[in-house]
N, C-alpha and C positions, 0 to 999 in steps of 0.2 A: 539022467544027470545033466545034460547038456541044454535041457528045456528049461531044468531046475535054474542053471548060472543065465540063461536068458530070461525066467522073470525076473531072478534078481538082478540082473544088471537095466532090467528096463523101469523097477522099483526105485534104485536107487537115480536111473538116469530122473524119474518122475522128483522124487523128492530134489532133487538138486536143481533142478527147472524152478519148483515150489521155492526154495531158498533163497535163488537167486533174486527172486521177481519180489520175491518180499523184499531183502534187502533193499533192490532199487526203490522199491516207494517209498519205503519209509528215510530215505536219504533225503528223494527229491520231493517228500512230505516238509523234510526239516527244511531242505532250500527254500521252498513256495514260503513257508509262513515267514521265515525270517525276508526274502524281499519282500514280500506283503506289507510289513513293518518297515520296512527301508523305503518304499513308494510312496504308503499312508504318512510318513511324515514330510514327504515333499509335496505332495500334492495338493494344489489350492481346494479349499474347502468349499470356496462358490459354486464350485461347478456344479454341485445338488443342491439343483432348487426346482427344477419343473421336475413331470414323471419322466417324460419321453427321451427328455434326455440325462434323467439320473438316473435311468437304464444303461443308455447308451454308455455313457462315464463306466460305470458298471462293468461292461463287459470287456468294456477298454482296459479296464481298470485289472481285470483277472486276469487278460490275453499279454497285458505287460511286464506282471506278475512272474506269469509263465515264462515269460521270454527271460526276464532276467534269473530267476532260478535254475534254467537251463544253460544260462551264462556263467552264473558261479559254478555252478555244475564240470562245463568245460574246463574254467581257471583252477579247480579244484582237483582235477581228474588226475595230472599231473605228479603232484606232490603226492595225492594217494597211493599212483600206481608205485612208486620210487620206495614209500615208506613200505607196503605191501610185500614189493620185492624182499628187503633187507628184512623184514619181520617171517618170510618166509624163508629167510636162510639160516636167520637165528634157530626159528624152532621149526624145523622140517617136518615134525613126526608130532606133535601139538595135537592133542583131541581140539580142542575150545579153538583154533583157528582153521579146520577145517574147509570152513566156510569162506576162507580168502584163500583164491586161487584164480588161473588163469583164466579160465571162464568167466567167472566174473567181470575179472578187468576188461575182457576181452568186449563182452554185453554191456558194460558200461559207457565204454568208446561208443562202440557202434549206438548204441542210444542217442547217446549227447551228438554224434552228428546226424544221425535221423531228427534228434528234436531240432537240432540247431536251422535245418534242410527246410523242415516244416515251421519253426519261428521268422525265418528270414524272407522266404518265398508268397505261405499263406497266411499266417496269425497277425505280422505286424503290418502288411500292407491291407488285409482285411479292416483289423483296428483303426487305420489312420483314413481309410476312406466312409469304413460306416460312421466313425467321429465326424466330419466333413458331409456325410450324405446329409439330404433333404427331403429326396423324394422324386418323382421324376412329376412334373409338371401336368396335371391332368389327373392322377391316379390322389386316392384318398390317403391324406398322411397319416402317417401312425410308423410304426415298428418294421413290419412287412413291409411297406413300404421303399424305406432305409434300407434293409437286408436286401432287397431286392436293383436297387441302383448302385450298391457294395456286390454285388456279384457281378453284376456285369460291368462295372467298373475294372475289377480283375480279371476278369476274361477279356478285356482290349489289352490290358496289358501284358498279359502271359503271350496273346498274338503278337503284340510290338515287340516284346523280347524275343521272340520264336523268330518272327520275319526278321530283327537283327542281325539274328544269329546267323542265321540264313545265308544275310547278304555276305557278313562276312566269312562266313565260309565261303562263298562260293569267289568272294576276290583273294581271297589264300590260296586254295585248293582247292580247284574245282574238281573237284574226283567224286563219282557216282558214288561208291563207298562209304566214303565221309559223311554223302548227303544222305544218305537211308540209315546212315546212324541217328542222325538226329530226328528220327520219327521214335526211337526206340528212347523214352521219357526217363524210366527207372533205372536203366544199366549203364546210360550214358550222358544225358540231357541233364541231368540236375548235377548228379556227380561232376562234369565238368564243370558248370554254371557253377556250382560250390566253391570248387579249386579257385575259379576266378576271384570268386569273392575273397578266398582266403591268402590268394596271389593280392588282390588290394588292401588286405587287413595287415598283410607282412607289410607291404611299403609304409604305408601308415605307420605302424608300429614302430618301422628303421626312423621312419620323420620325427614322429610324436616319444618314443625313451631316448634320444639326446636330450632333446628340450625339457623333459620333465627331470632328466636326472641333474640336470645344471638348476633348476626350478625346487627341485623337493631341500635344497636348503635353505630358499627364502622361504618355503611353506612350513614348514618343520619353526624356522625362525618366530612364525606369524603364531602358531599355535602353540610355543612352551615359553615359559617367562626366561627372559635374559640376564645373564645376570648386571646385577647392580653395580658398576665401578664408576666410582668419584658420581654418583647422581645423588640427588637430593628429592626422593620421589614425592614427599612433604609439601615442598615446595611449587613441583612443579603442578598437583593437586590442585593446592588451593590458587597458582596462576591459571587454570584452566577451569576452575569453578569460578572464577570473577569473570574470565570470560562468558561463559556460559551467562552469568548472571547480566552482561552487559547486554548479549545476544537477544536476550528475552525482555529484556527492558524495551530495545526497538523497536521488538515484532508486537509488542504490545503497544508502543506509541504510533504505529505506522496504521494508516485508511485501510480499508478491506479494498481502496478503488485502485493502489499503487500495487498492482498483482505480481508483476517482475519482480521488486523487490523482496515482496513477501514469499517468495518461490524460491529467493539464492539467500535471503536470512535463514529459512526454515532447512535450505541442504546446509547451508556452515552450522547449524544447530547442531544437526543432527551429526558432522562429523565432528563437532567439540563432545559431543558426550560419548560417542564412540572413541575416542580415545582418553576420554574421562574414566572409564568402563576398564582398558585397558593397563591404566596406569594403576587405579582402585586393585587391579586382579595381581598383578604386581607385588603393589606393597603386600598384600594378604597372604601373596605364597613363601612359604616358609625355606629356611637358608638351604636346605639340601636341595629342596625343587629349582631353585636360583643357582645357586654353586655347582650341582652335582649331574641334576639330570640333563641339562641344556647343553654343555661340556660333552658327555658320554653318548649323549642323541646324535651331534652332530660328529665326532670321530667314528660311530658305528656307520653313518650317514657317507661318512669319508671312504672307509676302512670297504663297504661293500662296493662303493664306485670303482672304486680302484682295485678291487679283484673280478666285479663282470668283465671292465677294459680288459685285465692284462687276461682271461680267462679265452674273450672273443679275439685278440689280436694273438695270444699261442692256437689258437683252432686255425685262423687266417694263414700263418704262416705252414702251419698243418696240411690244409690244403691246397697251397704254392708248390711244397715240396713233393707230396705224396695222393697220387691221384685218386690212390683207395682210400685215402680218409673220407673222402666223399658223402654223405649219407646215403645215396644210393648205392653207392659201392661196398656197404661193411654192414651186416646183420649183428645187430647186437645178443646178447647172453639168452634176452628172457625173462619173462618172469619167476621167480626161484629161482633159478639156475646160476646165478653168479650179479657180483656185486657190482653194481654200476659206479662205484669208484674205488680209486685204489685205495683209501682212508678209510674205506666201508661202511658204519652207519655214522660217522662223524663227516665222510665227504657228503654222505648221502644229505643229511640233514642242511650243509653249507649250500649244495645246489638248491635244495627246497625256498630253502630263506633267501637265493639269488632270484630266482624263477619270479616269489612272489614280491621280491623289489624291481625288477624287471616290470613286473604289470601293474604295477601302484605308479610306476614310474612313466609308464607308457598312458596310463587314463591320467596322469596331470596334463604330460605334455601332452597331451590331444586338448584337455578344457584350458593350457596356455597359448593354446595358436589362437591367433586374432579371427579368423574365419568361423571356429566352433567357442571363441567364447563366450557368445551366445547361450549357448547350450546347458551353460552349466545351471542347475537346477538349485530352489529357494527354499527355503523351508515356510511350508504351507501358503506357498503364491508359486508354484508351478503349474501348469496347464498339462492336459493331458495329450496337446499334441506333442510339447517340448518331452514330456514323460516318454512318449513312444518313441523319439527322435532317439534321446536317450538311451536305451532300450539297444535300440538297433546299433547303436556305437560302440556299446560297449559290447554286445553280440558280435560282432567283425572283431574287435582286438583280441575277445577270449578264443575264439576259433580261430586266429593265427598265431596265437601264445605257444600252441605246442611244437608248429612247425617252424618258426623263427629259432627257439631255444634250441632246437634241433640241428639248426643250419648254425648256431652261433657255437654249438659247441656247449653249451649248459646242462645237458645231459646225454646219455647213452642209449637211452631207452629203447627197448625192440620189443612189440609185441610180436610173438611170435605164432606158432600153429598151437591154438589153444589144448588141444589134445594134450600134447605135449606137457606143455604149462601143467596141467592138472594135473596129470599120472606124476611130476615131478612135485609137486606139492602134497599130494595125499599120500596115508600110509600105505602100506603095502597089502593092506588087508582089502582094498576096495578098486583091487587091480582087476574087475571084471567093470568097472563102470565110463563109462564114454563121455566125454564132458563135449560142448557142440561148438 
């Protein structure tokens, strides 16, 4: 009998592995193709035109891919786990959600930061030096070639970061200890190397969602029509189609030899019709889009600022007063096991919708600092170095989206010992099965 509940608990442990593994691909099936589609319409079309290097593009081109689907992946991980939880308190005992449970979220985490580990480390600095290879001087160009001055290109730099690290261990803490840790790569060497990383994705983030949250009502402004008081958009039309017509009357009278001039006629051209476009979009949208949604955009717009503020400044004051509010200091529920707010799926969903303005808000204010706005990308005139730059930017702010929201007070969340989790989410009939 006893052999009997040991195949079957090692059947079920099989199929549940089976279940798991399928969910994630076909998750991170749906993320790859939907960035693939988010890339392809940025990215300049010149770059395929020889073989050697419509390969090259190529490879870049999927290794970015990657990166950013394991980007959304992160930002997305979040709000699933939150929803996940409350879906499993509603229907505890549910045949059809079986299949959501601690395990799961648990496998999904650790995923997204093994990919994020391997996107950050080897895929995007791979990509951005095989882009840049040529070949090493002497040897026959081609492919191999390139792969071949991209490897050892990363391996000077894994030594430069090693010796780094090195020295600065050794002017902190010079302890025997310390140093023979860092020969140990997987338990310790990247894991911390990561924290760092997501130690400067949190700074960032603290710099970069002020700015973008003072910023996302001019942007919001820029992209829904305004409404119409005391304007005469008729008017102001056809004064901006005679300019235009004046505009073009010059650059048609003027030499091909007077080149300055013909360079700042053709940019005032080009911004009379951009706001010819604008004003055209305008008059065309109809009285509810004018009156109704521009109004309601920007008080939602209000109405969420002003509940992250007062949400991070009662956590602030939370942890002045009380040393266990901490995040180190307090274990949260669980998955299943109880509700991460006291509203229950109505707080649940309010934090979700804060989270994800929180990160909309935080990649503006990154492409509004003067240093990265550079960065921000064109539709079909991006290059595949700024693509990968890209890439990696937005990789660092989704990898420190969970532990920021955590320190701010935005959510509760605790994964806990996944064992746990599971027996607490399945019914009772599948109490011989071990989840990992």
């Amino acid at each position: 009998m006893e052999g009997q509940d040991e195949v079957s608990a090692r059947e079920q442990h099989f199929h549940s592995q089976v279940r798991e593994s399928t969910i994630c691909f076909l998750l991170f099936a749906i993320l790859y193709i939907v960035s693939y589609f988010i890339i392809t319409r940025y990215k300049r079309k010149s770059d395929e035109q020889e073989d050697e290097d419509a390969i090259v593009n190529r490879i870049s081109l999927f290794l970015s891919t990657f990166t950013l689907a394991v980007s959304a992946g992160a930002v997305l991980l979040l709000p699933f786990s939150i929803i996940s939880n409350e879906i499993l308190l509603s229907f505890p005992q549910n045949y059809y959600i079986q299949w959501l449970n601690g395990s799961l979220i648990h496998g999904l985490w650790n995923l997204a930061s093994l990919f994020s580990n391997l996107c950050l480390f080897v895929l995007m600095p791979f990509a951005f030096f095989f882009l840049e290879s040529e070949g090493f001087a002497g040897l026959k160009k081609g492919i191999r070639a390139r792969i071949l001055e991209t490897l050892v290109m990363l391996i000077l730099l894994a030594l430069l970061i090693l010796g780094i690290v090195w020295v600065a261990s050794a002017l902190i803490d010079n302890d025997a200890a310390s140093m023979e840790s860092l020969y140990d790569l997987w338990e310790f060497y990247l894991p911390y190397l990561y924290s760092c990383i997501s130690l400067m994705g949190c700074l960032l983030l603290l710099l970069c969602t002020p700015v973008g949250l003072s910023r996302m009502f001019t942007v919001m402004g820029q992209l829904l029509v305004k409404p119409t008081i005391l304007e005469d958009l008729d008017e102001q039309i056809y004064i901006i189609t005679l300019e235009e017509e004046a505009l073009q009357r010059r650059l048609n009278g003027l030499s091909s030899s007077v080149e300055y001039n013909i360079t700042e006629l053709e940019q005032e051209l080009d911004n009379v019709k951009t706001l010819k476009t604008k004003l055209e979009r305008r008059k065309k949208a109809s009285a509810w889009e004018r009156n109704l949604v521009y109004p309601a955009v920007m008080v939602l717009l209000l109405t969420e600022t002003s509940i992250s503020v007062l949400l991070v400044a009662c956590n602030i004051l939370c942890l002045l007063v009380d040393e266990t509010a901490m995040p180190k200091g307090t274990r949260g529920p669980g998955i299943g096991n109880a509700s991460l707010s006291a509203f229950g799926f109505v707080g649940a969903a309010l934090e979700i919708i804060l989270i994800f303005y929180l990160m909309v808000s935080s990649v503006v204010g990154f492409y509004s600092l003067r240093f990265f706005g550079n960065f921000i990308p064109k539709k079909d005139d991006t290059t595949m170095t700024k693509i990968i730059g890209n890439c990696v930017s937005i990789l660092v702010l989704s990898s420190a989206l969970p532990v920021m929201s955590r320190t701010l007070g935005l959510h509760k969340l605790h994964l806990s010992d996944t064992s746990r989790d599971s027996e607490a989410a399945k019914p009772s009939a599948n109490g011989h099965q071990k989840a990992l």
